[in-house]
C-alpha positions in Angstrom: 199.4 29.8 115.9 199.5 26.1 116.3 199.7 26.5 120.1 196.5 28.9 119.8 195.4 25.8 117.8 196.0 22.9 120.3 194.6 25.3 123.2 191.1 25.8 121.3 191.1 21.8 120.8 191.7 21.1 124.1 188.5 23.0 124.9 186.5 22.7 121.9 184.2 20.5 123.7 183.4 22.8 126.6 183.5 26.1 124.3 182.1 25.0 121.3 184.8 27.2 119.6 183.0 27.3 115.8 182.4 23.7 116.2 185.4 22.8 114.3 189.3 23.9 115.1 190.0 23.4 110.9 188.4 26.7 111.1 191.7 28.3 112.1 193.8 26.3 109.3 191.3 27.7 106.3 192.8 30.3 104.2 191.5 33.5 104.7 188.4 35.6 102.6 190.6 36.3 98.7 189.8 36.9 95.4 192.6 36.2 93.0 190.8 37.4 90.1 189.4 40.4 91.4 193.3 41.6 92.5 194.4 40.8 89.1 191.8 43.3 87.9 192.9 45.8 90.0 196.2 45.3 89.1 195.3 45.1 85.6 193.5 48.4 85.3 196.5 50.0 86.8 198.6 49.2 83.9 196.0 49.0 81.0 194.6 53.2 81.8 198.6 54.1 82.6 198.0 55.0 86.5 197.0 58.9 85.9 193.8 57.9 87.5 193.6 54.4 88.8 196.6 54.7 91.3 195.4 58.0 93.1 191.5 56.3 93.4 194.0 53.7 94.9 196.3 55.1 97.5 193.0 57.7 98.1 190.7 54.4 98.9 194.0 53.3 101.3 195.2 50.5 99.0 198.8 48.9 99.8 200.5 46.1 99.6 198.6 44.8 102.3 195.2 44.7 100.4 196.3 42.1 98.0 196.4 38.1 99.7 198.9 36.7 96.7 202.3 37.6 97.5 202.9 38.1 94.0 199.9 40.8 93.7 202.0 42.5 96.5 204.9 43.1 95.2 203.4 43.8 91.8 201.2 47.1 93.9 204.6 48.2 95.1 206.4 48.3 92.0 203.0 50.2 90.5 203.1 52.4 93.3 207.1 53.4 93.4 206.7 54.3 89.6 203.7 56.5 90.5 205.7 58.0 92.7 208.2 58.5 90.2 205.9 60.0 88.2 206.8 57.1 85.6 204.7 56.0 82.9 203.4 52.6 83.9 202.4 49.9 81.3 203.5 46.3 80.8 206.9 46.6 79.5 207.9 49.3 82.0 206.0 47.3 85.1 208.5 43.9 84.1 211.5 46.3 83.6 210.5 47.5 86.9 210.1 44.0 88.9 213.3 43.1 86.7 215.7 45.6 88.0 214.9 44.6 91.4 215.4 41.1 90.9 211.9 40.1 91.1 210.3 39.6 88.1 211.2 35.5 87.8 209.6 35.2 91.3 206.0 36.5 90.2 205.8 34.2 87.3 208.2 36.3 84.8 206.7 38.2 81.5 204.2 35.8 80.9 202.5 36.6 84.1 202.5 40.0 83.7 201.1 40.1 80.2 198.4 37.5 81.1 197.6 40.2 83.9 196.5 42.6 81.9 194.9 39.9 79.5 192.4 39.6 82.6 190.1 42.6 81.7 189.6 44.8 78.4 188.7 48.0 80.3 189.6 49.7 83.5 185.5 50.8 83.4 184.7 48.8 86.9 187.7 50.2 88.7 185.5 51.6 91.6 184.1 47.5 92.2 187.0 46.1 92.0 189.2 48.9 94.6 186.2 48.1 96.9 185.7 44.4 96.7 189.7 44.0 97.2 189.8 46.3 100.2 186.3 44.9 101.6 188.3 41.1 101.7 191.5 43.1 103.3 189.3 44.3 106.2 187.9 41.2 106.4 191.1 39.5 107.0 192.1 42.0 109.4 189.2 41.2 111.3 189.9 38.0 111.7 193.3 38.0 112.8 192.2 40.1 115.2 189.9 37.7 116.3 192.0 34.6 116.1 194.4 37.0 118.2 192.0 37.7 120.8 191.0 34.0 120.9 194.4 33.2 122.1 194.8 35.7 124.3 191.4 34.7 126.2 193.1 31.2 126.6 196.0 32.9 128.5 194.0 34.2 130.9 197.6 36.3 131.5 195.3 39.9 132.1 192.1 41.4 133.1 189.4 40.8 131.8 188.5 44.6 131.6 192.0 45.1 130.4 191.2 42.3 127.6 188.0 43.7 126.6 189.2 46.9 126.1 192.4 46.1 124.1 189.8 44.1 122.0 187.8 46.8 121.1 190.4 49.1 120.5 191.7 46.9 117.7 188.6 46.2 116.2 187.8 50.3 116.2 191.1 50.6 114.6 190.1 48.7 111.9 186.8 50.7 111.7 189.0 53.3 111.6 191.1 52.5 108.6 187.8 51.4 106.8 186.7 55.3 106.8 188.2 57.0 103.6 187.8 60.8 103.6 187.9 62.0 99.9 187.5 65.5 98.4 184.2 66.7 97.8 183.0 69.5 96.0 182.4 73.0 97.2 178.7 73.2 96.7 178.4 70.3 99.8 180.8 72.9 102.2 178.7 76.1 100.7 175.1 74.4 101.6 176.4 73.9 105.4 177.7 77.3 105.8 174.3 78.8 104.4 172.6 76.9 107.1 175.0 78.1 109.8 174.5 81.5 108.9 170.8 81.4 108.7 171.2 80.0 112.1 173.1 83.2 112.9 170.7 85.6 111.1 167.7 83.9 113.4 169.6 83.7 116.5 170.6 87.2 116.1 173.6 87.1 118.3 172.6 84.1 119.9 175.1 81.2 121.2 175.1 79.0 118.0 177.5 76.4 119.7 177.6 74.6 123.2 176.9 77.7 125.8 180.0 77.7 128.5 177.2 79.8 131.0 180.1 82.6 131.6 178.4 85.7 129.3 181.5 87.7 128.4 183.6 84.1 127.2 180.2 83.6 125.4 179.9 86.2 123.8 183.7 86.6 121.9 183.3 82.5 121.1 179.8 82.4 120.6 179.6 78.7 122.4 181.8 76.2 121.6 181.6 74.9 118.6 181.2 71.4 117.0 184.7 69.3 116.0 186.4 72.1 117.7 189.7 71.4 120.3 189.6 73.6 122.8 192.6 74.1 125.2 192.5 75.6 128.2 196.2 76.4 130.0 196.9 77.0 133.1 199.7 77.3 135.6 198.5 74.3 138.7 196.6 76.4 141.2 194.8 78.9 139.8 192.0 77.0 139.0 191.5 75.4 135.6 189.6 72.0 136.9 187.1 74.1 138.9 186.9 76.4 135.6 185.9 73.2 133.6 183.8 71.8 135.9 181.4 74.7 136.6 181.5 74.9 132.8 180.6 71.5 132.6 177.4 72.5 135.3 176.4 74.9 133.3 176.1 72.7 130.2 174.2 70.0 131.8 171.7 72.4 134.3 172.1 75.9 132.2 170.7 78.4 134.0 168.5 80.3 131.0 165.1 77.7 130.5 165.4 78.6 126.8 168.6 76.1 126.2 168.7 72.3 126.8 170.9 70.2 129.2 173.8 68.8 127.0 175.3 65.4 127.9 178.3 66.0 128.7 181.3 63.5 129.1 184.4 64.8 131.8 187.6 62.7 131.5 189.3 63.3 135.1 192.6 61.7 134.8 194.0 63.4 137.9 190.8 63.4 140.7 188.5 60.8 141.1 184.9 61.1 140.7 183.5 61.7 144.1 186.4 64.2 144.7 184.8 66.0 141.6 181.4 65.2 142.6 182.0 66.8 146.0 183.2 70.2 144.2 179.9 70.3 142.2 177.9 69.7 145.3 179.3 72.6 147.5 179.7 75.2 144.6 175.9 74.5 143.7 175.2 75.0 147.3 177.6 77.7 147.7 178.7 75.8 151.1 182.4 76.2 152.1 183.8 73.3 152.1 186.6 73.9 154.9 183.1 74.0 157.2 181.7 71.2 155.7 184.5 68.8 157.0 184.8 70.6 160.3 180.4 69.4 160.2 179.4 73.0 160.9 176.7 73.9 158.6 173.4 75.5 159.1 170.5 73.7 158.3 169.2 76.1 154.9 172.8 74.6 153.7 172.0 71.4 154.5 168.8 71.6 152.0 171.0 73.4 149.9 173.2 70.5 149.7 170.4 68.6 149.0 169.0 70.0 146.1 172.0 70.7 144.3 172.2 66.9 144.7 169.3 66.0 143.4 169.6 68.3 140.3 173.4 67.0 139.7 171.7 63.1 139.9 169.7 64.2 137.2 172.3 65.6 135.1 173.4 64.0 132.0 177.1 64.2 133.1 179.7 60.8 133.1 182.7 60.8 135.0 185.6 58.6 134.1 187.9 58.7 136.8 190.3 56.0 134.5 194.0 56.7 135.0 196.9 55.6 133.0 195.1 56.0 129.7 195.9 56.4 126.2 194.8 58.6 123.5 193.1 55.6 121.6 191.6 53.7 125.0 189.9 57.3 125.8 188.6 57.5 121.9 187.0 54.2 122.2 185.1 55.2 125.5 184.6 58.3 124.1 182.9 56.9 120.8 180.5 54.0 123.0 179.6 56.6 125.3 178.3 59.0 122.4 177.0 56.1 120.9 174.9 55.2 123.4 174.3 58.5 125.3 173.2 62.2 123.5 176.8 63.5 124.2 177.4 67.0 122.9 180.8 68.0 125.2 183.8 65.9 126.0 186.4 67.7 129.0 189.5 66.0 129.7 191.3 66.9 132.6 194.1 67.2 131.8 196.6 66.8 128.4 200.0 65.6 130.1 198.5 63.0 132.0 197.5 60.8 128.9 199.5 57.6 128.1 201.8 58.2 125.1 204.2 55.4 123.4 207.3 54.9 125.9 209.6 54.3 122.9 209.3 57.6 121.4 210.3 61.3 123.3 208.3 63.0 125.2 207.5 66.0 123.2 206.0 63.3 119.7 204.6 61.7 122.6 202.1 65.0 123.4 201.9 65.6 119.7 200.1 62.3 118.9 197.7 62.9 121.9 197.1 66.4 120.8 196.2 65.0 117.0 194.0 62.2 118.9 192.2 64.5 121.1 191.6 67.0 117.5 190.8 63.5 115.1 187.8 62.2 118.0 186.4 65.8 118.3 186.0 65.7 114.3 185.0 62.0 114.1 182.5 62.4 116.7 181.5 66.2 115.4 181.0 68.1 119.1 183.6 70.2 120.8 186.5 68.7 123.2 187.7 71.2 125.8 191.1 69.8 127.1 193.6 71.1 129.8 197.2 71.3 130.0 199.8 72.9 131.7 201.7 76.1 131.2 205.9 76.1 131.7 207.2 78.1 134.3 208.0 81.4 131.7 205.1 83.3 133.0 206.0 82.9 136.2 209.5 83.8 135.6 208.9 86.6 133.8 205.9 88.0 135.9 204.1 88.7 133.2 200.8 87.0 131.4 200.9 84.2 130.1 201.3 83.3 125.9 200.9 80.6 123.5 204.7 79.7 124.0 203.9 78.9 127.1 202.1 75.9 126.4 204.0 73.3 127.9 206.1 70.2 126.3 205.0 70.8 122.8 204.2 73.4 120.2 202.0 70.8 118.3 198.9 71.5 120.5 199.0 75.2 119.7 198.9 74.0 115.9 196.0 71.3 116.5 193.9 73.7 119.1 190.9 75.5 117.3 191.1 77.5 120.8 193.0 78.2 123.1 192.4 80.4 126.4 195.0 80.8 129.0 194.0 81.1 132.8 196.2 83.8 134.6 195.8 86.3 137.7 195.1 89.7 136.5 198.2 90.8 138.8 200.7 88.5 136.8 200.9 91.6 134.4 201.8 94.1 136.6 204.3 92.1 139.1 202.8 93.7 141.8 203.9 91.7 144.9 201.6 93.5 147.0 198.9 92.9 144.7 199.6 88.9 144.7 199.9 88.7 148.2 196.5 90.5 148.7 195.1 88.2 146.1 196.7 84.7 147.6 194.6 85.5 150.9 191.5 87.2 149.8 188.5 84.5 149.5 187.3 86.2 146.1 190.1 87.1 143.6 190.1 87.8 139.6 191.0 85.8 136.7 191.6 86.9 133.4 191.1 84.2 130.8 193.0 85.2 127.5 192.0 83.9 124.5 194.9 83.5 122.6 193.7 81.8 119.4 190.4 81.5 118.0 190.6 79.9 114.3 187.3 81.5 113.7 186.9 85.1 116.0 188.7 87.4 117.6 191.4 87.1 120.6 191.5 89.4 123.0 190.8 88.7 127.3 187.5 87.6 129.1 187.5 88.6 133.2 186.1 86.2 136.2 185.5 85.8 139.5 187.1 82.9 141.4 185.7 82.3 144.5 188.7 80.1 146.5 186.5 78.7 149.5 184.0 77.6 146.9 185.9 76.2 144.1 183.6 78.5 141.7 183.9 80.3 139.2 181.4 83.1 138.5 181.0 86.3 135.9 183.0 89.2 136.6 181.9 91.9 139.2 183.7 94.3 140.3 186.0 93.0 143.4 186.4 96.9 144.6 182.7 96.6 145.8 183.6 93.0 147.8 183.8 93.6 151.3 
């Protein structure tokens, strides 16, 4: 700190930093008496109440400045967890037993504690004025942090902003407490939906994929819902999400609106992706396309579809190397900024997880990430992963074990829809080999868990030279 100190003087006078480097020695935002009342109440109403209200409102040791106040909370907090009686007397046999009771001011501190207020009544102002000044601190060590770090001039300056950000959305974070709240809130919301259903009358109440038969068994895609879609690599599940993302932001039917949509490609880059959404719109091969044979109605094809897709509200964040909490923060500027009602990431096992943990907690934080920012920002997240090699193995369709590296997505998934050939059931090797070199082929997309609606299989068309997906038709009357 003292070197982030001397660093800030040195260039005080071309910075301007606060006007003052004594800024950094002050003590940070406190309110002795207000912890004292905190701590007081605990004691004087016995914990049954105070202490929940407490750890609910995310109270710790942290949230008090005096060190004394600290481990005062975590002696109130172990007997709550003991489900001990807590008053004075037991509190300093408490701190006693653990050697700590001279090192807080003894007896005498803890009875002039609870001297500090006759009634636990304000409880609620004084839980929220002592976390308010907590935040506050955390704010500006995060600052003071940043400060130092901007002196360094050791990294990026994209890299700095965004590890800047991401603390400061942590706290944010933390600041949100999410308590019960009575049914009659709950009831009110699901009245609406179903009156919603009652008018629609079978209508898509959620975000429209544009494929009728998957529309119609999830009835759109739904807000704060995860979404997975598996697949084994090369049977299509980026071009599945991307004409899925077309659909959302040109649908087809004039009677629903474009929705913003924001695709997370971790794997291709943009113009890759771009260049997939051009020549399916324009149903232009793109084998000919680079060999720069195309007729001229496919060259205003190719036009048009481009100047719909410029008009799209779709981002593309070709980022790699990201983490669950980097992506959350785009994620939540974007939608702050933009009307975003879809997020895609393409695809799960390519997100940054913590190095010093294994693999398979690794995928289970992500998957908890990807489920916390589709609730936080309330619209659905489709996101794709991999399926193991089982399937394959066993030549048979694919299953919810199949989901690859950890069985923690298949818990935090709202939905989840396997892509698989619709010969992988019946082993046929004749069948596959037909399939691999036929330029239209069927998929079956198995919905494997919906929280809220059936399961059961959905059919499509892929069409290979065109990267496309399409509703099912019969392949027996392809030529």
């Amino acid at each position: 700190m003292a070197n982030m100190r001397a660093k800030v003087a040195r260039h005080k006078g071309e910075a301007g930093v606060a006007g003052d480097s004594k800024i950094f020695e002050r003590p940070r935002p406190h309110s002795v008496e207000f912890e004292q009342a905190l701590l007081a109440c605990c004691v004087l109403e016995g914990g049954q109440d105070t202490v929940p209200l407490c750890i609910q409102s995310k109270i710790s040791s942290g949230s008090f400045y005096v060190p004394a106040h600290q481990i005062i909370w975590q002696a109130i907090s172990d007997l709550y967890d003991e489900s001990a009686p807590i008053n004075e007397l037991i509190l300093a046999d408490k701190l006693d037993s653990r050697q700590q009771l001279e090192g807080i001011g003894g007896v005498s501190y803890v009875n002039r504690l609870c001297d500090r207020i006759d009634t636990p009544a304000h409880v609620v102002h004084y839980v929220k004025r002592v976390r308010d000044l907590e935040l506050i601190r955390r704010v500006i060590e995060a600052s003071m942090k940043n400060i130092a770090r901007a002196y360094e001039d050791s990294e990026s300056l994209d890299d700095f902003i965004e590890q800047a950000e991401n603390e400061i959305f942590a706290i944010s974070d933390d600041r949100l407490s999410n308590a019960a709240v009575h049914v009659n809130k709950p009831v009110d919301a699901a009245i609406t939906t179903v009156q919603m259903m009652l008018q629609k009358r079978g209508e898509i109440i959620g975000v429209a994929s544009g494929f009728t038969d998957l529309d119609n068994m999830l009835f759109g895609f739904r807000s704060s819902d995860m979404i997975v879609l598996a697949a084994r690599p090369s049977l299509g599940k980026t071009s599945l999400a991307m004409n899925i993302a077309e659909n959302v932001v040109l649908p087809e039917k004039k009677e629903r609106q474009p929705i913003g949509t924001l695709f997370f490609s971790l794997e291709m880059s943009a113009e890759q992706l771009a260049m997939r959404l051009l020549c399916g719109r324009a149903g232009i091969n793109m084998t000919k396309l680079r060999e720069g044979f195309i007729s001229k109605k496919a060259s205003e094809a190719l036009l048009q579809a481009a100047t719909e897709l410029k008009s799209a509200p779709l981002w593309i964040d070709e980022s790699t190397n990201l983490t669950i909490l980097e992506m959350r923060a785009k994620a939540r500027r974007i939608h702050s900024k933009e009307s975003i009602g879809l997020i895609i990431i393409d695809y799960l096992q390519l997100i940054n997880g913590d190095s010093r943990v294994a693999r398979e907690q690794q995928i289970s934080e992500i998957s908890r990430g990807i489920k916390a920012m589709a609730k936080e920002l309330k619209i659905p997240v489709i996101v794709l992963s991999q399926l193991n090699r089982e399937s394959e193995k066993e030549r048979r369709l694919p299953r919810l074990s199949d989901l690859r590296e950890s069985g923690a997505i298949e818990q935090d998934a709202d939905v989840v829809m396997l892509l698989a050939s619709q010969q992988q059931a019946s082993g046929s090797e004749e069948q596959q080999e037909q399939q691999q070199f036929s330029d239209v082929v069927a998929r079956e997309l198995i919905i494997a868990k919906q929280r809220n609606g059936p399961i059961g299989s959905v059919p499509l068309t892929f069409i290979k030279n065109l990267t496309r997906f399409e509703n099912y038709v019969d392949l027996s009357t392809c030529e």
